[in-house]
C-alpha positions in Angstrom: 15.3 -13.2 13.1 18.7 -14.4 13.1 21.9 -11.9 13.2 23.3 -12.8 9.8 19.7 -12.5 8.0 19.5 -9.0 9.9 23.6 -8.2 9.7 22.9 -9.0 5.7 19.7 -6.7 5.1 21.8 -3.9 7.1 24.2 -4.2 5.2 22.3 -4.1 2.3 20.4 -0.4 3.4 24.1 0.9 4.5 24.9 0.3 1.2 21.8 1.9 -0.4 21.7 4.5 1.9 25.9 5.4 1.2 24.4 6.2 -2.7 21.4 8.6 -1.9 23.0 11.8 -1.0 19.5 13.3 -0.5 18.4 10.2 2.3 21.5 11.1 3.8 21.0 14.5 4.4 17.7 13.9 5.3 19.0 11.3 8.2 21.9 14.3 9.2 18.9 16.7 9.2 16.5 14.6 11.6 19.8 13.9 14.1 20.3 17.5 14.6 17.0 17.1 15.7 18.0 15.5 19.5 14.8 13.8 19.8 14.4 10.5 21.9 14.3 7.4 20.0 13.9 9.3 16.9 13.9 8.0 13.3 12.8 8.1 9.6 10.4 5.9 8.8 8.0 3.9 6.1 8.4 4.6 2.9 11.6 6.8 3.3 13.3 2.9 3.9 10.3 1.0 2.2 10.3 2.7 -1.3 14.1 2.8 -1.3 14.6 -0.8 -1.0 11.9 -1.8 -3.4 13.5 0.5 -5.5 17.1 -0.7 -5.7 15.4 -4.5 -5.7 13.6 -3.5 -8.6 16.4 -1.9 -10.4 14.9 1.8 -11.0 17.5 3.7 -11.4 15.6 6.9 -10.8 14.5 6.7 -7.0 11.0 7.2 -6.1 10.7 10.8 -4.8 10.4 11.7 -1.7 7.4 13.8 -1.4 6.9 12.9 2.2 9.1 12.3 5.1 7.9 10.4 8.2 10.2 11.2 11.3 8.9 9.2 14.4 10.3 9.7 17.7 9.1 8.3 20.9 8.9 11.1 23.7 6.2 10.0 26.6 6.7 13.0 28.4 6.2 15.6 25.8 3.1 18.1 27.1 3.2 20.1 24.5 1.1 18.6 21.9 2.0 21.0 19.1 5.7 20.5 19.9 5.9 18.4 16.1 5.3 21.5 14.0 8.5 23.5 15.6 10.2 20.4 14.6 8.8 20.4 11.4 9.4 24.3 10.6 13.4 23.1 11.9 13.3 20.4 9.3 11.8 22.7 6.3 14.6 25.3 7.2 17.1 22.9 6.2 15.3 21.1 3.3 12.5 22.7 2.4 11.6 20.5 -1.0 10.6 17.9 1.9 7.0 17.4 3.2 8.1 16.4 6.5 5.8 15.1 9.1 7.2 14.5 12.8 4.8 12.3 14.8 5.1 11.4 18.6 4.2 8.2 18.6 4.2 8.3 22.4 0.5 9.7 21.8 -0.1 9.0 18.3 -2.3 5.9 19.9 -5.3 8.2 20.5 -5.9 9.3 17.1 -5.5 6.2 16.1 -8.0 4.6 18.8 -5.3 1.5 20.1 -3.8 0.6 23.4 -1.4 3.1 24.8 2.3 2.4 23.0 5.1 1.2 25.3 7.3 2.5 22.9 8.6 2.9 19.6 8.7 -0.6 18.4 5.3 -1.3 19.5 3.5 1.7 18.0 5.0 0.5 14.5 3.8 -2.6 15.7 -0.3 -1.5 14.5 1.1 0.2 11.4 -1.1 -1.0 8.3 1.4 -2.9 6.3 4.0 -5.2 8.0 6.8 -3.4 5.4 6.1 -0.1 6.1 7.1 -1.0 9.8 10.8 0.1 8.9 12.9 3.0 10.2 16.4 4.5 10.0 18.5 7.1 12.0 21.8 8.0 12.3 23.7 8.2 15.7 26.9 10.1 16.0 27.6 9.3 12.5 26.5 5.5 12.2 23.8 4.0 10.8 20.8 2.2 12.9 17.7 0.7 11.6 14.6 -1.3 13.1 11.6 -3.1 12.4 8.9 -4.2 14.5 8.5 -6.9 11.8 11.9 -7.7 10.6 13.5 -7.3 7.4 12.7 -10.1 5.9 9.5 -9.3 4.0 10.7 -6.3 2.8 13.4 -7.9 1.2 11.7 -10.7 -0.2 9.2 -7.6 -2.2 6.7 -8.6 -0.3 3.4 -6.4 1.3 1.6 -7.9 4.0 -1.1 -6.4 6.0 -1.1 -6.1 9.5 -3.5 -7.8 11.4 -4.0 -5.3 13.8 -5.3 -3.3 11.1 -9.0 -3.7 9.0 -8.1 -5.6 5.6 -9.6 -2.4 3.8 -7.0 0.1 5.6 -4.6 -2.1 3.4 -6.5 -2.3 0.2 -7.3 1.3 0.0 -3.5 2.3 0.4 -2.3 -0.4 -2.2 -5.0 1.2 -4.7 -4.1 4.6 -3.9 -0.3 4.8 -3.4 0.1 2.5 -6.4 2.5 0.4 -5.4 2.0 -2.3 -7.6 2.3 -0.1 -10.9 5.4 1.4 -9.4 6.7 -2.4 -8.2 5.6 -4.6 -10.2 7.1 -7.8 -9.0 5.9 -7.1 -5.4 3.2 -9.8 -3.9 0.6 -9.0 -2.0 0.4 -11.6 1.2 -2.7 -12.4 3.2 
């Protein structure tokens, strides 16, 4: 991806990010957090960009929050609820759900993530591969696909994932009713 395609789409989220006071706080929320190579992640970036790109001008809610951090020596394998009881004290309208990705491969039954890019890497839809964080007060994002697709209101599966993964969570999370001028890749 070159810099000024990614400098542009960063720009972009900044600026979509700067009006949602309720992202924001979210974001300040997760910080406070301290974890290691934490962020917010999937549709928390993906719904908000398809969003703005569709010109809603009510914001899809945010019924669920995915915070991803990547913590390979963690032991304690309940440690994401006390981070989730944290994250309810200060916003408790949230469903958040903090996930280790560090170990998250297990469940999931893939090769043992090298880190945090990688375990978005097998995520079932290249665009849901997106996350945000803030760091001392500044805005960081990454993609283990790039920003491109995203952009371009496009869903793509992943190819580490089965086909139907992907067709069951179009159907369900209704995406297309919501977005209507998305296209679905092969």
């Amino acid at each position: 991806m070159s810099a000024d395609l990614h400098n542009r789409h960063f720009d972009e989220l900044c600026e979509f990010l700067a009006n949602d006071a309720n992202r924001l706080k979210a974001l300040d929320c997760v910080a406070k957090l301290l974890l290691p190579h934490c962020y917010v992640a999937a549709g928390f970036v993906r719904n908000m960009v398809w969003d703005h790109l569709h010109h809603h001008r009510v914001a899809t809610e945010l019924n669920d929050v995915d915070v991803i951090y990547f913590d390979s020596a963690e032991r304690d394998v309940n440690a994401y609820l006390h981070y989730e009881t944290q994250l309810r004290t200060q916003m408790p309208q949230i469903n958040w759900q903090v996930r280790n990705q560090a170990v998250m491969h297990k469940r999931n039954g893939d090769p043992a993530y090298q880190n945090l890019i990688d375990a978005m890497s097998y995520w079932p839809e290249k665009e849901t591969a997106v996350a945000v964080r803030l760091v001392q007060g500044q805005l960081e994002a990454v993609s283990a696909f790039g920003f491109e697709s995203l952009f371009r209101l496009e869903v793509t599966p992943n190819p580490k994932r089965d086909k139907a993964i992907f067709a069951e969570r179009l159907h369900s999370k209704g995406w297309l009713t919501r977005w209507p001028q998305l296209t679905v890749m092969e």
